[in-house]
C-alpha positions as CSV (number, residue, x, y, z in Angstrom):
1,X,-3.8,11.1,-17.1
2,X,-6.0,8.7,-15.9
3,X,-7.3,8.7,-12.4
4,X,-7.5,12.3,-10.5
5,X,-8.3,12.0,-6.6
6,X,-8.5,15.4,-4.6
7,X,-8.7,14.8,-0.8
8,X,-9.6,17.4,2.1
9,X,-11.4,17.1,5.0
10,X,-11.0,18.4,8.3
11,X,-7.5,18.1,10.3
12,X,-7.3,15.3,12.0
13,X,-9.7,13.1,10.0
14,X,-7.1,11.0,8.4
15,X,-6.0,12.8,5.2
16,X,-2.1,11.5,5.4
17,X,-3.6,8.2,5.6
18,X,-6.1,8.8,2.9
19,X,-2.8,9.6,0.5
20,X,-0.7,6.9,1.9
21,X,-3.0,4.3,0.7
22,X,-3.3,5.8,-2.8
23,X,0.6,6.3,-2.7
24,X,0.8,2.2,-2.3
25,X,-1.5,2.1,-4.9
26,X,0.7,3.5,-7.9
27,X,-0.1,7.5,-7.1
28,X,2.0,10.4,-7.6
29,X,0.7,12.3,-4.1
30,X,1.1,15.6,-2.7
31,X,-0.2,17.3,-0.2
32,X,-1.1,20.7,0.8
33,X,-1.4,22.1,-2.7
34,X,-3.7,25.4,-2.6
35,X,-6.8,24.9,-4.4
36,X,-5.9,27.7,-6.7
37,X,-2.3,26.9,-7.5
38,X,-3.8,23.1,-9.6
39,X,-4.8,24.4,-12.7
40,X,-1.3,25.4,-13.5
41,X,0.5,22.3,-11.4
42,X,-1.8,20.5,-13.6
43,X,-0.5,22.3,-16.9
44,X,3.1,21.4,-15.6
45,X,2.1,17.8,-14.4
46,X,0.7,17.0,-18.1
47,X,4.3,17.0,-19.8
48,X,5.4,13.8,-17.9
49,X,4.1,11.2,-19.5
50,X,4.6,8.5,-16.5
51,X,2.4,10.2,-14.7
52,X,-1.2,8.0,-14.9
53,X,-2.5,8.5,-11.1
54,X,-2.6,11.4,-9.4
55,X,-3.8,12.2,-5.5
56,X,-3.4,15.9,-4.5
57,X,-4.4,16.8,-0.4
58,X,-6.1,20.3,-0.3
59,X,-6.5,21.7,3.6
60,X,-6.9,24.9,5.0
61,X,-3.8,25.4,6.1
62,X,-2.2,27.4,3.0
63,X,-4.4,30.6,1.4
64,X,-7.7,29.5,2.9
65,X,-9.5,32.3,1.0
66,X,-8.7,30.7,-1.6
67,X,-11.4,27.4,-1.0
68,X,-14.4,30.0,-1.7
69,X,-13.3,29.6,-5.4
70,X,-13.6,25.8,-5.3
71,X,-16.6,25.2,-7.6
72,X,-14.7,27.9,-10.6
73,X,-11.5,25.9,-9.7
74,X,-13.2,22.8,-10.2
75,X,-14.8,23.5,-13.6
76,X,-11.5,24.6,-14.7
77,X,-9.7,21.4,-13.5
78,X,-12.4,19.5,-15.5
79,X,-11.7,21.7,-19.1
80,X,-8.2,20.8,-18.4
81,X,-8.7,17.1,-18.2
82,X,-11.7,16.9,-19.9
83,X,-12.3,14.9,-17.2
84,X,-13.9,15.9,-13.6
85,X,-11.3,14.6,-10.4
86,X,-12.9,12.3,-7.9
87,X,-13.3,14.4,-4.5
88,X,-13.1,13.1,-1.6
89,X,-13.8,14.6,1.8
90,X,-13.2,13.5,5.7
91,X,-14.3,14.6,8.5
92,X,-14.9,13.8,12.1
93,X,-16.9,14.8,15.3
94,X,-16.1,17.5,17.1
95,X,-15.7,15.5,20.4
96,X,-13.5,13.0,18.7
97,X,-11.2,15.5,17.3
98,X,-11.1,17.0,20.7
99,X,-10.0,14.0,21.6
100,X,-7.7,12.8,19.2
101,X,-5.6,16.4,19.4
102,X,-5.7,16.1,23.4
103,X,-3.7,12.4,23.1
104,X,-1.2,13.3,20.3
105,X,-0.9,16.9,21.8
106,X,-0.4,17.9,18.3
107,X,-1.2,21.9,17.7
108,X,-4.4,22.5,14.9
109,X,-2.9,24.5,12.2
110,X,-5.7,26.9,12.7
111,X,-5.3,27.6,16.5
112,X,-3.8,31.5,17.2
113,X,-3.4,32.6,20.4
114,X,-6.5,34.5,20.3
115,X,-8.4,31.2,19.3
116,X,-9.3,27.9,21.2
117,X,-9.5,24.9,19.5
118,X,-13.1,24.3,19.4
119,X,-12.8,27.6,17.3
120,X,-10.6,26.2,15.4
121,X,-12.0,23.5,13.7
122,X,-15.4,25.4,13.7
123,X,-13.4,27.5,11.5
124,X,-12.1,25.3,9.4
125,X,-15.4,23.4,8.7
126,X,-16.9,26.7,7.5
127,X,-13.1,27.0,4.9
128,X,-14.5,24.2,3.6
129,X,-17.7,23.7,3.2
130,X,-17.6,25.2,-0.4
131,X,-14.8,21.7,-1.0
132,X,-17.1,19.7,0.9
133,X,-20.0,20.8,-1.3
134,X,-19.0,19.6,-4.6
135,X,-17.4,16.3,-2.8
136,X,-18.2,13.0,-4.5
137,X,-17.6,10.6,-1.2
138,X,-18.1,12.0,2.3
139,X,-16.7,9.5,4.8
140,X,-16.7,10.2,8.7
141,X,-13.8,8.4,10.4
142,X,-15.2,9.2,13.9
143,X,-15.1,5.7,14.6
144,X,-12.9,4.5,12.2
145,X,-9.2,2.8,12.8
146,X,-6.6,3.2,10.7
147,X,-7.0,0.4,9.1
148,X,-11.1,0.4,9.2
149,X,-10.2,3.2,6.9
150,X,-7.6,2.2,4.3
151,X,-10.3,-0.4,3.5
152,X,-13.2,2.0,3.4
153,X,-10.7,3.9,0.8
154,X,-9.6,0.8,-1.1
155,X,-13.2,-0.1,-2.0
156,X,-14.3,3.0,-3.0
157,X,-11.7,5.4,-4.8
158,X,-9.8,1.7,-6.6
159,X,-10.8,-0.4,-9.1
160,X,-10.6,-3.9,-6.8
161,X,-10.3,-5.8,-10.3
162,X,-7.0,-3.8,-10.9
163,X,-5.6,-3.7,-7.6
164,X,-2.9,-6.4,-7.1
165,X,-0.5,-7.8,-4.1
166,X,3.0,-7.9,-4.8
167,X,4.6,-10.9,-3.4
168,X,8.0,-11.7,-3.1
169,X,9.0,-15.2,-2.4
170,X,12.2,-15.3,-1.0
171,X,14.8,-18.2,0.1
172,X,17.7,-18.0,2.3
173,X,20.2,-19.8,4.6
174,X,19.8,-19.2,8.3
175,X,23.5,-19.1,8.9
176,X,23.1,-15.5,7.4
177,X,19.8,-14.5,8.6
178,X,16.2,-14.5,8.5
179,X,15.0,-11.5,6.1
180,X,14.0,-8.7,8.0
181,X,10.9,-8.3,6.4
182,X,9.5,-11.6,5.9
183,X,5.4,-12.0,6.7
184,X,5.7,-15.7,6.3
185,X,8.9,-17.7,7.5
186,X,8.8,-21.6,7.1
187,X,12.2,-23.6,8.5
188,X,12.9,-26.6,5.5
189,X,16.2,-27.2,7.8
190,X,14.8,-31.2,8.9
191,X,14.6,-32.0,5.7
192,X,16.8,-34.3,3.6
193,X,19.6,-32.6,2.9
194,X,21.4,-33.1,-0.3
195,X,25.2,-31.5,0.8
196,X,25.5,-35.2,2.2
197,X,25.1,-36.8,-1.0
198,X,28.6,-35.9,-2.6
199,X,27.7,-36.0,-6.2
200,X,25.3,-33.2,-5.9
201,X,26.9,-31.1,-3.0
202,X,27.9,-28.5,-5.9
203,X,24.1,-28.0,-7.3
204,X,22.0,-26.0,-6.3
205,X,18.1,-26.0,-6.1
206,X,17.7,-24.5,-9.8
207,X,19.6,-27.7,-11.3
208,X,18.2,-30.5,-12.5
209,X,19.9,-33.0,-10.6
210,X,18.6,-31.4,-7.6
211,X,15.2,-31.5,-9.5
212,X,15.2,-35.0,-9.8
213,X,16.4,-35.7,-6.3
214,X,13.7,-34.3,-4.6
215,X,11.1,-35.7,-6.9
216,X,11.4,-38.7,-5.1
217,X,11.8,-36.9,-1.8
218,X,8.9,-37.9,0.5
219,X,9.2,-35.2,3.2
220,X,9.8,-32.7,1.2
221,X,7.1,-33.5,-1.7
222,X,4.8,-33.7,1.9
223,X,6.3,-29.9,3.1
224,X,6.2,-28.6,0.2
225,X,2.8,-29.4,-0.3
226,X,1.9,-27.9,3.1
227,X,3.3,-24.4,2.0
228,X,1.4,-24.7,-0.8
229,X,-1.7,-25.6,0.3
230,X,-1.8,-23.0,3.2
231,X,-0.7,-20.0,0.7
232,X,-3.3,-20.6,-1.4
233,X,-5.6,-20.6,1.1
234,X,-5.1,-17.5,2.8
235,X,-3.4,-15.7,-0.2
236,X,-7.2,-14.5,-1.2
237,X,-7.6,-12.5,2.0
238,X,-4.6,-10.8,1.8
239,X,-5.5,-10.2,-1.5
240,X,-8.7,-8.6,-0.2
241,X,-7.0,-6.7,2.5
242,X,-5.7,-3.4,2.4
243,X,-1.6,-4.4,2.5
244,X,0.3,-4.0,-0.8
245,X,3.0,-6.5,-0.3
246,X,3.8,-10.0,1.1
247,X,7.0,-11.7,1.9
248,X,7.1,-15.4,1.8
249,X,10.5,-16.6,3.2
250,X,11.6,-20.3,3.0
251,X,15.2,-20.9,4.6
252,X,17.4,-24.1,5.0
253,X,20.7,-24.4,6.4
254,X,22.7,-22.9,3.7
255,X,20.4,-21.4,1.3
256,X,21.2,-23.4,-1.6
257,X,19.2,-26.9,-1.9
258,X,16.4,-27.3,-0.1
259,X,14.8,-23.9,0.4
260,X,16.0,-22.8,-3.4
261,X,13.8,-25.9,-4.7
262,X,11.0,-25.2,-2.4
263,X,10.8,-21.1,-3.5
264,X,11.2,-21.6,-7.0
265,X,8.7,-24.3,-6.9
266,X,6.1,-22.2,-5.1
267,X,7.1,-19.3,-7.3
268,X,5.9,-21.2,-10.4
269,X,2.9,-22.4,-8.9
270,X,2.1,-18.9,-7.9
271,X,3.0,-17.3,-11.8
272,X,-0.3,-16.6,-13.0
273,X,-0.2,-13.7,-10.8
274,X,1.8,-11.1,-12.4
275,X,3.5,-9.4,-9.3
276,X,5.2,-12.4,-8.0
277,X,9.1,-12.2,-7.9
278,X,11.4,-14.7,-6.6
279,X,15.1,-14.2,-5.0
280,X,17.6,-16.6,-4.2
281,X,19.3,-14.9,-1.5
282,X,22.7,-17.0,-1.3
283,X,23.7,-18.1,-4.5
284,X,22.7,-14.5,-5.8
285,X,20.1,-15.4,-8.8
């Protein structure tokens, strides 16, 4: 294995989020493990091979006792991996817990009828200060937005030089549809259209005689050159941002010339990247 990330913090803080982002980042996550049942989830975790990354949320929701143990447990985790895990732990202001349980009207797991829930996340704090004690990162997300937050995470728990954007460049004809989940949509459908040229109605955008055609193409040499120059510069913030995929869509009227050339064009330009992918929605490539 690896990576090994263990996340707890305080209900409310922003744990789910905390293992969402290291889930779009390649993890195998799960959540609410007791502290004390890893040692052997990690003796049953080691036989799969395809297992690199691993995230695991511990809360006090399930055999609280249990987190007294936490500094035994985690000596134990470290013989196993010969490795110590990365912990992480979140937490928050009383008031803006108060808060944030008072708008989603969401019960704490700790509250009882004989306990408020001020008493509640008391409680909880003291379950785990023996987790928070041995934490690598502390981060307080009193004032933090979700997305504040997945950034926070990305730049310290990743490796920024081996995270990458997956991007999909996709072309399509809009008698069928725009893609549903296209970031960027550009409309090649004023362009010279090459169905009116009867010799080359039956290519398609991958041939060569379509190739050639457009090379001599003014406007769309000039559009393509557009797309290309305003993905490449904005392509290093998404890069730099916190989102995992993007969806470039270029359509035409049918799907098969104009916006097949224009994709597969882009595509090639865009190679050196090694999570780029290109579909060709209508003629099925």
């Amino acid at each position: 294995m690896q990576k090994m990330i263990i996340i707890s913090g305080l209900s409310g803080s922003g744990k789910s989020i905390a293992l969402q982002t290291l889930e779009d980042e390649g993890f195998f996550c799960i959540d609410n493990l007791p502290i004390t049942f890893i040692p052997r989830f990690l003796e049953e975790i080691q036989q799969k091979n395809n297992i690199r990354k691993l995230a695991i949320g511990v809360d006090a929701r399930s055999f609280p006792e249990d987190l007294a143990e936490a500094e035994a447990i985690l000596s134990l985790i470290e013989q196993k991996l010969a490795v110590r895990p990365s912990i992480l732990f979140l937490e928050t202001s009383d008031e803006i817990l108060v808060k944030r349980y008072s708008h989603t009207r969401r019960r704490h797991p700790l509250t009882t009828s004989q306990m408020t829930l001020i008493e509640a996340i008391t409680n909880e704090r003291e379950l785990l200060s023996p987790l928070r004690a041995q934490a690598d990162i502390i981060i307080d997300t009193s004032h933090l937005n979700v997305h504040e937050l997945r950034a926070i995470l990305t730049n310290q728990l990743l490796d920024k030089s081996q995270k990458k954007l997956s991007i999909s460049i996709v072309s399509f004809g809009y008698r069928n549809g725009i893609p549903l989940d296209a970031d960027f949509v550009f409309d090649a459908r004023m362009l010279t259209n090459p169905h009116w040229v009867a010799s080359l109605r039956e290519y398609t955008g991958l041939d060569q005689e379509i190739i050639d055609f457009f090379a001599t193409t003014d406007d769309i040499q000039a559009f393509y050159q557009d797309i290309e120059n305003f993905i490449l510069k904005w392509l290093p913030a998404f890069k730099q941002g916190t989102r995992s995929y993007l969806t470039i869509a270029i359509g035409c009227t049918g799907g098969k010339h104009r916006s097949v050339y224009l994709a597969q064009r882009l595509f090639e330009r865009l190679q050196e990247d090694d999570h780029v992918l290109v579909k060709h929605r209508e003629i099925n490539v």
